[in-house]
C-alpha positions as CSV (number, residue, x, y, z in Angstrom):
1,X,-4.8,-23.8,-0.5
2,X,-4.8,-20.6,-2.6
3,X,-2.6,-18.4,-2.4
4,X,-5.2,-15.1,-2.4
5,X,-5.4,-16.9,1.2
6,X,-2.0,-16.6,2.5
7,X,-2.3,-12.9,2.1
8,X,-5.8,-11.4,3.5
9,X,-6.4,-8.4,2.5
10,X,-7.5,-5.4,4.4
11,X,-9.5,-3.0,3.7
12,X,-9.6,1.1,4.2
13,X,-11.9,3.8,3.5
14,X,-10.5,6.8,3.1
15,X,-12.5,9.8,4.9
16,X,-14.6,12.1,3.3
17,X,-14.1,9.9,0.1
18,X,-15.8,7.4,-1.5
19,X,-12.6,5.8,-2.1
20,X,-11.6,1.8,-1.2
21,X,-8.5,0.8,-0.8
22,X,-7.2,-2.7,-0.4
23,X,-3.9,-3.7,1.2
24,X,-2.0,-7.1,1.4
25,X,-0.9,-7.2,5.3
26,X,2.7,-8.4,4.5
27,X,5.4,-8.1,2.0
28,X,6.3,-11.4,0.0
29,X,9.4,-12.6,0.9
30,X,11.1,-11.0,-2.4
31,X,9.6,-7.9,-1.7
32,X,11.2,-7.7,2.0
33,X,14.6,-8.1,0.3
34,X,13.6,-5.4,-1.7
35,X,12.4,-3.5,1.0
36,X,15.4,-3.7,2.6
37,X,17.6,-2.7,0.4
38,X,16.2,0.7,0.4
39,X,17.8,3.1,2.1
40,X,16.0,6.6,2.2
41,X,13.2,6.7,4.5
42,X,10.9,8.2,2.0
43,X,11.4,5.6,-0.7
44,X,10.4,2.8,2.2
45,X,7.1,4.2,2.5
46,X,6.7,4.7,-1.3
47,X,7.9,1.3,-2.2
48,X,5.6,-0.3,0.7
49,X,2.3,2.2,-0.3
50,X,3.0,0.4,-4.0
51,X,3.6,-3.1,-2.9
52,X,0.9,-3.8,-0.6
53,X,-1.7,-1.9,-2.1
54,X,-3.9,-4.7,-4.0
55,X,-7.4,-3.0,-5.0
56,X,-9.1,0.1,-5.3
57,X,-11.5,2.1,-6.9
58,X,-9.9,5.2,-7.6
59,X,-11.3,6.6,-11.2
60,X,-9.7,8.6,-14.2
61,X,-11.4,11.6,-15.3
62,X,-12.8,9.4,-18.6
63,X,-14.1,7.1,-15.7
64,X,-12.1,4.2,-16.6
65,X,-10.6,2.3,-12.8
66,X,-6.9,3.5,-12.5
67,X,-3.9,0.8,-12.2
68,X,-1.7,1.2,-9.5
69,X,1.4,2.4,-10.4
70,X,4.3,5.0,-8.8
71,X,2.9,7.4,-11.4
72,X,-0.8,7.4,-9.6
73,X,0.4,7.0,-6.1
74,X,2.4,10.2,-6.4
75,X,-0.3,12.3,-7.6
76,X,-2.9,11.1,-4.5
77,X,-3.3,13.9,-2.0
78,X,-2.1,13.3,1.8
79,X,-5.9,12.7,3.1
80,X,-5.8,9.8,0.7
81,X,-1.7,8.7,1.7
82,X,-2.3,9.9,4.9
83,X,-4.7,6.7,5.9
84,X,-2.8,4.6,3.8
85,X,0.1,4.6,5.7
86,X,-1.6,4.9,8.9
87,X,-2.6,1.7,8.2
88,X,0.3,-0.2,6.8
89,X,2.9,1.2,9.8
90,X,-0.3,-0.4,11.6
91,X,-0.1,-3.7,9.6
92,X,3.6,-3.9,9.1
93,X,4.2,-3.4,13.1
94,X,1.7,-6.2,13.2
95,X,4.0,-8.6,11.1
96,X,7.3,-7.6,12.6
97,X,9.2,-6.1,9.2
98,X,11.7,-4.2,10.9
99,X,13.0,-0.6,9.9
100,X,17.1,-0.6,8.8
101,X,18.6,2.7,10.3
């Protein structure tokens, strides 16, 4: 088994874009330690857009794909976030990881 296959991806267009993104439907079992360490709301939902986030096609300006990193994520506009997080409080609900108050 490979393990690409323990983690199937899913896949979201963002609207009015041509953009792609590609999310893992689960945190690794590190990563939910992580993850629940974190105490301030907004962090969780940076830390999970950055974890599960897998692919995309987001562009620089010289036309070159962009990595993901915090750096990136931050600058995206909320119609980009916006669906992104839709969909992982979608997947996450799926999978049962459980907010800390």
């Amino acid at each position: 088994m490979k393990l690409s296959e323990l983690f199937k991806e899913v896949e979201i267009k963002v609207p009015d874009t041509d953009l792609v993104i590609k999310i893992k439907p689960e945190l690794s079992w590190f990563e939910q330690i992580e993850y629940s360490n974190i105490k301030e709301e907004t962090e969780k939902s940076k830390y999970l857009v950055l974890r599960l986030i897998t692919k995309w096609n987001l562009l620089g300006d010289d036309g070159k794909l962009l990595p993901i990193t915090k750096e990136i994520i931050e600058k995206l506009p909320v119609k980009v976030i916006g669906p992104i997080i839709e969909k992982l409080a979608e997947t996450i609900k799926q999978q049962g990881v459980k907010k800390k108050s």
